[in-house]
C-alpha distance (Angstrom), angle and dihedral (degrees) to the residues before:
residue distance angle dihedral
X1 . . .
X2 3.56 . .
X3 3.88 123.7 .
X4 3.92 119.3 -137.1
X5 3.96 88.4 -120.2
X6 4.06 81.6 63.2
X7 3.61 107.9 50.7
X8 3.47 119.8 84.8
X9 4.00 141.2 -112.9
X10 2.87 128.3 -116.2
X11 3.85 90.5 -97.9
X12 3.81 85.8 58.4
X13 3.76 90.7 -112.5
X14 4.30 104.4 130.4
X15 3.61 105.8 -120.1
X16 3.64 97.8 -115.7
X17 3.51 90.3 69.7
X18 3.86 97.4 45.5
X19 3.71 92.2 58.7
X20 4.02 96.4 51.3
X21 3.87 122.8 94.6
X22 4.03 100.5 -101.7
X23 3.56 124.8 86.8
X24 3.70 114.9 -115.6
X25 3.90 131.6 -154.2
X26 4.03 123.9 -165.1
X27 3.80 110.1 -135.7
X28 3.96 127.1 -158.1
X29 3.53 129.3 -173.7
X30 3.81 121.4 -177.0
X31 3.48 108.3 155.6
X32 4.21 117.2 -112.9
X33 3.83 93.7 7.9
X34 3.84 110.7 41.8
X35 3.41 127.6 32.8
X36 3.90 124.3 159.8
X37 3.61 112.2 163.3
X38 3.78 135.8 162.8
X39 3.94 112.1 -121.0
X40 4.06 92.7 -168.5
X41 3.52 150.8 -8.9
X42 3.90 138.1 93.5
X43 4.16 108.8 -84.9
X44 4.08 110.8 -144.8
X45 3.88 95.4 -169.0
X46 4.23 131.3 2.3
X47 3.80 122.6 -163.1
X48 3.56 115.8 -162.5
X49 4.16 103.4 -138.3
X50 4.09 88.0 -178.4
X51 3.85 140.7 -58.7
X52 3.90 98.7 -53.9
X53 4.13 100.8 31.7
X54 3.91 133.6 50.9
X55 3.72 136.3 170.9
X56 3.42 116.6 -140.5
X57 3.79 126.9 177.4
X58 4.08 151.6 -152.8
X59 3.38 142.0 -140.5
X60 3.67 113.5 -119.0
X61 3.80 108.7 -97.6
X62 3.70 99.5 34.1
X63 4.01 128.8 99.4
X64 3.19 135.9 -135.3
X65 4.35 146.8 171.3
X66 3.79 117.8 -113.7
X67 4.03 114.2 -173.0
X68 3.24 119.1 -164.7
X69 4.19 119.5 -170.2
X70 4.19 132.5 168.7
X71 2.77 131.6 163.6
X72 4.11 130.4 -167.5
X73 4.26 125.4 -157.9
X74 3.83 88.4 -62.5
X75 3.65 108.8 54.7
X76 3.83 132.8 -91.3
X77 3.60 117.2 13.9
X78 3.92 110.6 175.1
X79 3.74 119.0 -0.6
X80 4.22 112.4 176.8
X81 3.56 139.6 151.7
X82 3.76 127.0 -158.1
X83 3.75 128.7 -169.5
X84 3.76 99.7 -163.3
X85 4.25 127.9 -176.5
X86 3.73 101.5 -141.0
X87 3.84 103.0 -119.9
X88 4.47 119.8 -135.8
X89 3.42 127.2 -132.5
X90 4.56 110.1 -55.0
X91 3.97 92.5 14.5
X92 3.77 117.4 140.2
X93 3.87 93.9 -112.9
X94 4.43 121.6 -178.3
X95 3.52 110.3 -137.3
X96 3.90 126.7 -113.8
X97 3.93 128.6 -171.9
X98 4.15 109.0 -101.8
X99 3.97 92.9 11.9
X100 4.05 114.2 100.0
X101 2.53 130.2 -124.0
X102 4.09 89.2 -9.4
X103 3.67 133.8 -109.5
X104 3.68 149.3 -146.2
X105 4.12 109.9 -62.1
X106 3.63 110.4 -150.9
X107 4.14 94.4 168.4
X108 3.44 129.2 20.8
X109 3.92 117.4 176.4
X110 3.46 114.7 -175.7
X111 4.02 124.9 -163.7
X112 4.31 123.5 38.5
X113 3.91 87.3 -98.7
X114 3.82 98.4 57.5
X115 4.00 88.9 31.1
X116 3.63 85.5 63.7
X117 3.87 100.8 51.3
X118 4.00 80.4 52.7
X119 3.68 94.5 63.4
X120 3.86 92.8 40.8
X121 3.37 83.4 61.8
X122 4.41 97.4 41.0
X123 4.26 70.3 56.7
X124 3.47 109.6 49.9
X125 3.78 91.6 45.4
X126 3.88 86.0 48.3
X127 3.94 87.1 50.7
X128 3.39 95.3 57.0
X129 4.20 89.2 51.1
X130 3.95 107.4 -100.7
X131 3.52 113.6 121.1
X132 4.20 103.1 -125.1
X133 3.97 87.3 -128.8
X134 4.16 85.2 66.8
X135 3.17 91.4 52.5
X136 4.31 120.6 127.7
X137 3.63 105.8 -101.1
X138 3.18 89.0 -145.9
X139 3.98 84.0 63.9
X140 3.31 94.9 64.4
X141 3.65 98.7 46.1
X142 3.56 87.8 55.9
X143 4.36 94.1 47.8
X144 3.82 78.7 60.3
X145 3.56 104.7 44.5
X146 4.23 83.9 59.0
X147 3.20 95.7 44.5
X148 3.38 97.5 51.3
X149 3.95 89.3 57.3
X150 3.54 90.0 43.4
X151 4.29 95.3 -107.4
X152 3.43 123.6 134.7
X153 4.04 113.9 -108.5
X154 3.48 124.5 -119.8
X155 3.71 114.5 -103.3
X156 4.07 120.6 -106.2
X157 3.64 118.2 -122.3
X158 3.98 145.3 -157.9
X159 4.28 77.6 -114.7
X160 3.62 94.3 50.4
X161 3.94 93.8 47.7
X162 3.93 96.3 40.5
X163 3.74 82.3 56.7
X164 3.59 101.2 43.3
X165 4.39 91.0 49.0
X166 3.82 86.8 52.0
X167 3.78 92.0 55.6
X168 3.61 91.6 47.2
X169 3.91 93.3 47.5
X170 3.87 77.6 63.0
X171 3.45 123.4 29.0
X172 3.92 106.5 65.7
């Protein structure tokens, strides 16, 4: 018999993972027509749901990139990138479609054309040897407040990133 902490949402997520303290996002892979990936960030646990769909999940605190593509018989029909903060227990959280229970959006690029300027950038900051995940927050925030007005942002240094680990080491 099966428990109620087995059977699943209506997500597909089992409910025993739903109610624990990481943040959760549903992938799907089938090939040409749905494609949701994650570009970065450092997974704490994976559950395999079956050959085309995953679940894997974060640790409060740490960020991540979701993409999400389809497309339909005419071409592309939803391409978006996320870079999420994975939210703890009582944070104010936004919600997003395939992440449970949410998390705290600090870029959103909507369209393939602006998704792609998004991961130059993940790869220009990953050139220069910071891994994207380390990245300032406030970074991010601030890569899509330009693009959302249509400037270029301002690139994101070894300066930048020494600076913004020794305020973390210090600020709680």
């Amino acid at each position: 018999m099966i428990g109620v902490a087995d059977t699943p949402l209506r997500s597909g997520l089992p409910r025993a993972l739903a109610a624990d303290a990481l943040t959760h996002v549903e992938l799907t892979w089938i090939e040409k027509k749905v494609e949701f990936w994650i570009r970065f960030g450092r997974e704490a646990a994976e559950q395999i749901l079956d050959r085309r769909r995953r679940v894997v999940s974060f640790a409060p605190d740490s960020v991540f990139a979701f993409v999400r593509w389809t497309s339909n018989d005419y071409g592309t029909a939803l391409s978006r990138l996320d870079i999420v903060r994975a939210v703890g227990a009582g944070e104010r959280r936004q919600t997003l479609p395939f992440v449970r229970p949410g998390g705290d959006i600090l870029l959103r690029a909507d369209g393939w054309p602006k998704v792609e300027r998004v991961l130059q950038f993940i790869d220009a900051i990953e050139a220069r040897g910071i891994d994207a995940m380390d990245v300032s927050p406030d970074h991010w925030r601030h890569v899509h407040n330009r693009l959302a007005v249509g400037e270029a942002p301002r690139a994101y240094d070894a300066l930048q990133h020494r600076a913004f680990l020794l305020r973390r080491r210090i600020m709680p």
